[in-house]
C-alpha positions in Angstrom: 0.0 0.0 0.0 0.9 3.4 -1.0 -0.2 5.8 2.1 0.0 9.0 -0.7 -2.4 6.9 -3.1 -5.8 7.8 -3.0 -6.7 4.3 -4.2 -5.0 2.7 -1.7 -6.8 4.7 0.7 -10.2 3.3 -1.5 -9.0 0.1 -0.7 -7.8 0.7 2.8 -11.8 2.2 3.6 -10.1 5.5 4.4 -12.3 7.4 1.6 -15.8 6.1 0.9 -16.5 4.7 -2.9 -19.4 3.1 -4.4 -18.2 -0.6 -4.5 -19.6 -2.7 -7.4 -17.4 -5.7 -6.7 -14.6 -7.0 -3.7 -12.4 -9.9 -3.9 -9.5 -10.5 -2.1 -7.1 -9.0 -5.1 -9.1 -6.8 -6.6 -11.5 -4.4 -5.7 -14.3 -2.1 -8.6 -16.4 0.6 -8.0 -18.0 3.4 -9.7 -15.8 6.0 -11.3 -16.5 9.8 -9.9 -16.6 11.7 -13.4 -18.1 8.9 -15.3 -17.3 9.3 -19.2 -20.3 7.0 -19.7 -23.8 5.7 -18.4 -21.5 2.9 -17.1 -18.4 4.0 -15.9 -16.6 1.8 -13.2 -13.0 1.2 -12.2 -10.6 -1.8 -11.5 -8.3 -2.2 -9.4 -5.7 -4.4 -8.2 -5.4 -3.8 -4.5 -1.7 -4.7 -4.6 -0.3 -1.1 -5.5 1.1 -1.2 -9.0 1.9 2.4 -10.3 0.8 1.8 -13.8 1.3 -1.3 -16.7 4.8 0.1 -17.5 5.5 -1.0 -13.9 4.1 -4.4 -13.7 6.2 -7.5 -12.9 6.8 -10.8 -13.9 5.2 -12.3 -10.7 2.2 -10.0 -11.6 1.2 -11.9 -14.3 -1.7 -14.5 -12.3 -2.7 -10.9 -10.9 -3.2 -9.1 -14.5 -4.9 -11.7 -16.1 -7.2 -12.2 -12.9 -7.7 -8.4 -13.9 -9.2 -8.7 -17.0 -11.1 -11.5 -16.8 -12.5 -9.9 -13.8 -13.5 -6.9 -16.2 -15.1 -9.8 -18.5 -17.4 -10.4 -15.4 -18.1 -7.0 -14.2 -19.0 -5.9 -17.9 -21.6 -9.3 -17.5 -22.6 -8.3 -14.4 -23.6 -4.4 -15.2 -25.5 -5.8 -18.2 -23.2 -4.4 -21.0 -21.1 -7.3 -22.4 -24.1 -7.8 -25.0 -24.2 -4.7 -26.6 -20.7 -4.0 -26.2 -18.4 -2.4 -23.8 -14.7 -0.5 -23.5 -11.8 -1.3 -21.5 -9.0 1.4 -21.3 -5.9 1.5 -19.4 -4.1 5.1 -19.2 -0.5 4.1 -18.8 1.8 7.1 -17.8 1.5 11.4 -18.8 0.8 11.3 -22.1 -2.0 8.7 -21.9 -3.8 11.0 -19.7 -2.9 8.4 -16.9 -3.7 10.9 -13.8 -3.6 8.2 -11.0 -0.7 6.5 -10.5 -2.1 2.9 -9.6 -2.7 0.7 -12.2 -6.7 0.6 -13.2 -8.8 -0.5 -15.6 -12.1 1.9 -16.9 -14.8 -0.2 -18.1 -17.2 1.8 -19.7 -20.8 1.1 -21.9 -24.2 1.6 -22.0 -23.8 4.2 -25.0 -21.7 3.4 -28.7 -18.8 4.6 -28.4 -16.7 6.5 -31.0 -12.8 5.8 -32.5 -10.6 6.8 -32.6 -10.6 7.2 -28.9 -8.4 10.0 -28.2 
């Protein structure tokens, strides 16, 4: 846990989130400037600082990531119509903070190029 990282401080209970799903690596909940009718973050709660900075022991971790998205998209009702997962690695991907999350975002067509 990073004590500066407001993330960590989701995961820690220290600052209230909506919580859409909790297991005992990862934790997802609603994003606070939503981009999109569903808008929710995932997040590892091992404090990774972005996907430039995973590790090879991370791998079990990442891919529990994703496929975890696969089942929160299921869950929120928008893996049938469709849905986008983004991951802002760094500055110039608009990154913003520094622990590694996924956006999953749907419930409206979405447009490309993306940014």
């Amino acid at each position: 846990m990073n004590p500066n990282c407001i993330f960590c401080k989701i995961v820690a209970r220290e600052i209230p989130a909506k919580i859409v799903y909790e297991d005992e690596d990862l934790l997802c909940f609603q994003d606070i400037n939503p981009q999109a009718p569903v808008h929710v973050l995932l997040i590892p709660k091992k404090h990774i600082p972005s996907m430039a900075e995973i590790q090879e022991n991370d791998i079990h971790l990442i891919g529990k990531l994703f496929f975890t998205a696969s089942k929160i998209a299921k869950k929120l009702g928008i893996e049938e119509d469709g849905f986008r997962l983004v991951v802002n690695t760094n500055r110039d991907a608009q990154q913003t903070v520094f622990h590694l999350h996924i956006h999953i975002l749907g419930g409206r067509p979405m447009s490309w190029p993306p940014g």
